[in-house]
C-alpha positions as CSV (number, residue, x, y, z in Angstrom):
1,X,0.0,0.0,0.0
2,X,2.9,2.2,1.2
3,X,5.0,1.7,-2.3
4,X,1.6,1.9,-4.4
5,X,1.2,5.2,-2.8
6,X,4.6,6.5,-2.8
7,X,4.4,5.2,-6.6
8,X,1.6,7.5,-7.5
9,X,3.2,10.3,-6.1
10,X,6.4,9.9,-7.9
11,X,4.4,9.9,-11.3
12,X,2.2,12.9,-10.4
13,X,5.2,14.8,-9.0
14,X,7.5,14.0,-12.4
15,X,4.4,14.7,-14.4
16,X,4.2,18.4,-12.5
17,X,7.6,19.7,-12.3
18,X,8.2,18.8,-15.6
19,X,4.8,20.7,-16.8
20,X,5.6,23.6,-14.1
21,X,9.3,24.1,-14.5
22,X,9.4,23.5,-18.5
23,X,6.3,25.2,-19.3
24,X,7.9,28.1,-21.1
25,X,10.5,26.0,-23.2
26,X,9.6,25.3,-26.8
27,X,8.3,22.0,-27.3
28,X,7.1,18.5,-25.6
29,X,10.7,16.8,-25.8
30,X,12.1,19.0,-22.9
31,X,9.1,17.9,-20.6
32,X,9.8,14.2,-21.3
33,X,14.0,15.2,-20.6
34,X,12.6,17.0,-17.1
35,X,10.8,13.9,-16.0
36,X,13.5,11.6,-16.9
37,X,16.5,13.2,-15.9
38,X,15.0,14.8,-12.7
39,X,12.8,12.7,-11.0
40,X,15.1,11.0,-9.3
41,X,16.7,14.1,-8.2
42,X,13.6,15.9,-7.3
43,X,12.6,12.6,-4.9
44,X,16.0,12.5,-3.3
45,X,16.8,16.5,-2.6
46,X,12.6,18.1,-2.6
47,X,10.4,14.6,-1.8
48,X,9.4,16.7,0.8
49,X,7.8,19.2,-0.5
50,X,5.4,16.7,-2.8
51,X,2.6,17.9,-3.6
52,X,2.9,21.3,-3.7
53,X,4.7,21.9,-7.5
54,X,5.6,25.5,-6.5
55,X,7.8,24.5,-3.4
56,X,9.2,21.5,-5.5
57,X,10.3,23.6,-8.5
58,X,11.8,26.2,-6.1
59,X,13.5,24.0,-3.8
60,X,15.0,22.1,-7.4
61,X,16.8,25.5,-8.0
62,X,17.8,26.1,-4.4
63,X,19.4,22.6,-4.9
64,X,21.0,23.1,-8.4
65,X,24.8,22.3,-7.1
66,X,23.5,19.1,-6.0
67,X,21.4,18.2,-9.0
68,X,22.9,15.3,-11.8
69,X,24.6,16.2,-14.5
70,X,21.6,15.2,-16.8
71,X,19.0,17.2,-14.3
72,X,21.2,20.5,-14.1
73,X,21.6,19.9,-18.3
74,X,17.4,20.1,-19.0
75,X,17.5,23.0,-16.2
76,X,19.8,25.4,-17.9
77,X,18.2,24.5,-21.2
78,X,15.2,25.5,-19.4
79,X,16.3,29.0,-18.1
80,X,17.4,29.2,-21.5
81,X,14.5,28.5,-23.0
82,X,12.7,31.6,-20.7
83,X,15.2,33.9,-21.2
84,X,15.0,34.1,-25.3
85,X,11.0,34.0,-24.7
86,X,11.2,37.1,-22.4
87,X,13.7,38.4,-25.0
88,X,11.5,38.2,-28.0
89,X,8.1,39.5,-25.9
């Protein structure tokens, strides 16, 4: 029961950071990099913050240093990402 539930969580957390933290980047392939490259991260350094996708995505930047290499990678192409969109507006 524990596991199931822990499970669930994991999905619905990857599935919101990726849609929160990506959701100014340019396409659907940065969301599936996001949830693959920083689940694992975002369970390890910010599981306790889960649910709330605001305090998740924040703590994931507070945390950067001690991201993966793949994580940090998908964040930078992220800010990015925001920074030509706010360029362009």
């Amino acid at each position: 029961m524990t596991f199931r539930l822990s499970s669930r969580a994991a999905l619905l957390f990857a599935t919101a950071f990726a849609a929160a933290a990506l959701s100014a980047s340019p396409g659907p392939a940065f969301a599936s990099d996001a949830q693959q490259m920083c689940t694992g991260d975002a369970m390890r350094l910010c599981g306790h913050e889960i649910p709330n996708v605001q305090r998740i995505t924040a703590c994931m930047h507070k945390q950067r240093a001690n991201v993966s290499a793949g994580c940090r990678a998908v964040m930078d192409r992220d800010n990015t990402a925001r920074r030509r969109a706010a360029a362009t507006e």
